[in-house]
C-alpha positions in Angstrom: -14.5 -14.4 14.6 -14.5 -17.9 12.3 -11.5 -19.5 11.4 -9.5 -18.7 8.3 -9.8 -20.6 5.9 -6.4 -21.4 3.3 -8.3 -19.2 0.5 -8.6 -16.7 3.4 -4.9 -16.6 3.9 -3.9 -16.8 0.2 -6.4 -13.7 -0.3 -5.1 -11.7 2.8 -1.7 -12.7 1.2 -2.5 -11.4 -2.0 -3.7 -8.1 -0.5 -0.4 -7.2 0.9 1.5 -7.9 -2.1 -0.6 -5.7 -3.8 -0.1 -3.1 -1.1 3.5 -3.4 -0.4 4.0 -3.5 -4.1 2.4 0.3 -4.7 4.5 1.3 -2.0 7.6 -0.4 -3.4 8.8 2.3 -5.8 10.5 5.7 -5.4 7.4 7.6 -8.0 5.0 6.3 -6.2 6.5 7.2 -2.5 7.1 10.7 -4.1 3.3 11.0 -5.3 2.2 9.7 -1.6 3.8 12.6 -0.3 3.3 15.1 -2.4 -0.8 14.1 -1.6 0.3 14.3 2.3 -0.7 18.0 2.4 -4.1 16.9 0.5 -5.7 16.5 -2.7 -4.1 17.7 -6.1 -4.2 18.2 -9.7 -2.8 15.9 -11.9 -0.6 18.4 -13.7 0.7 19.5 -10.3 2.4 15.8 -9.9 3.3 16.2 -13.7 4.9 19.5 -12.9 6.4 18.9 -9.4 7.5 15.1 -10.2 8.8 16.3 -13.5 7.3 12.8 -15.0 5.8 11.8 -18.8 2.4 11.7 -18.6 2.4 8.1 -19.6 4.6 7.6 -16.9 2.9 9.1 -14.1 -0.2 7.6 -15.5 1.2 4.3 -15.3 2.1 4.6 -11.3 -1.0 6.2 -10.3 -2.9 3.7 -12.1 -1.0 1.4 -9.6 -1.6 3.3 -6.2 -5.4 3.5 -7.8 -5.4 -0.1 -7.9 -4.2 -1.0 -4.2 -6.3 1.6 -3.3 -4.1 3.9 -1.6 -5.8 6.8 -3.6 -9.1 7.7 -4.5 -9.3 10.1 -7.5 -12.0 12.3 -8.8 -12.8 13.6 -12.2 -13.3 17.9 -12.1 -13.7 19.0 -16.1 -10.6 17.8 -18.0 -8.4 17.3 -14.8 -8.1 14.7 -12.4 -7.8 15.3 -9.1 -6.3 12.6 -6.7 -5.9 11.7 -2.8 -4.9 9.2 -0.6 -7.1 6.8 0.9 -6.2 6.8 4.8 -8.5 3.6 4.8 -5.5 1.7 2.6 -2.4 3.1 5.2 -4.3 1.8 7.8 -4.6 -1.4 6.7 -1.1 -1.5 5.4 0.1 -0.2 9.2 -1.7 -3.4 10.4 -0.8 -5.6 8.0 3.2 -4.5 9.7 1.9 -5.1 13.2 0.9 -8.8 12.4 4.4 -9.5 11.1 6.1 -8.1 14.3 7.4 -10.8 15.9 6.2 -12.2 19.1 7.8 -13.4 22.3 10.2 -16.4 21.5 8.5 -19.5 23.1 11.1 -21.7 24.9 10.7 -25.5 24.0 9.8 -27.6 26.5 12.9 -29.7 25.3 14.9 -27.2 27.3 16.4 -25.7 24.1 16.6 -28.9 21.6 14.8 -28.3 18.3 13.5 -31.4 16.3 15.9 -33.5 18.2 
């Protein structure tokens, strides 16, 4: 593994603003789970979500964006899913932030003293 570069970490940065961001509204939550049980129909988030087209269009534009789902195109309909690829990476992304031991300074507790 190299070393990251500033680019890298304003990229990898990036990336989990864009992740946290599709998962950062109550439409989009409520499409993620309603494509828990698997793949479905456009109109059946319409229906269930009881959402304008434009509007549901709008957030699954979003989750389609970050990647968290995939969609596929069956006649007139639309048929969309989530990409287990883009949780996974968002569940990592979470581990890295957890914090880590607390070092104790070899100052014996003074900070910048």
């Amino acid at each position: 593994m190299g070393i990251a570069t500033a680019s890298d970490d304003a990229s990898a940065t990036a990336r989990a603003a864009q992740l946290f961001h599709a998962l950062s509204d109550e439409t989009r939550l409520g499409i993620l789970d309603m494509l828990r049980g698997g793949e479905r129909c456009v109109c059946e988030l319409q229906d269930e979500l009881d959402a304008a087209q434009s509007r549901l269009s709008f957030h699954l534009k979003v989750l389609k964006d970050a990647g968290m789902v995939t969609d596929r195109r069956e006649g007139r309909w639309s048929y969309y899913q989530i990409n287990r690829e883009a949780l996974d990476e968002a569940e990592a992304i979470l581990n890295e932030l957890r914090p880590r031991a607390r070092r104790v300074s070899a100052r014996g507790g003074e900070c910048c003293g």
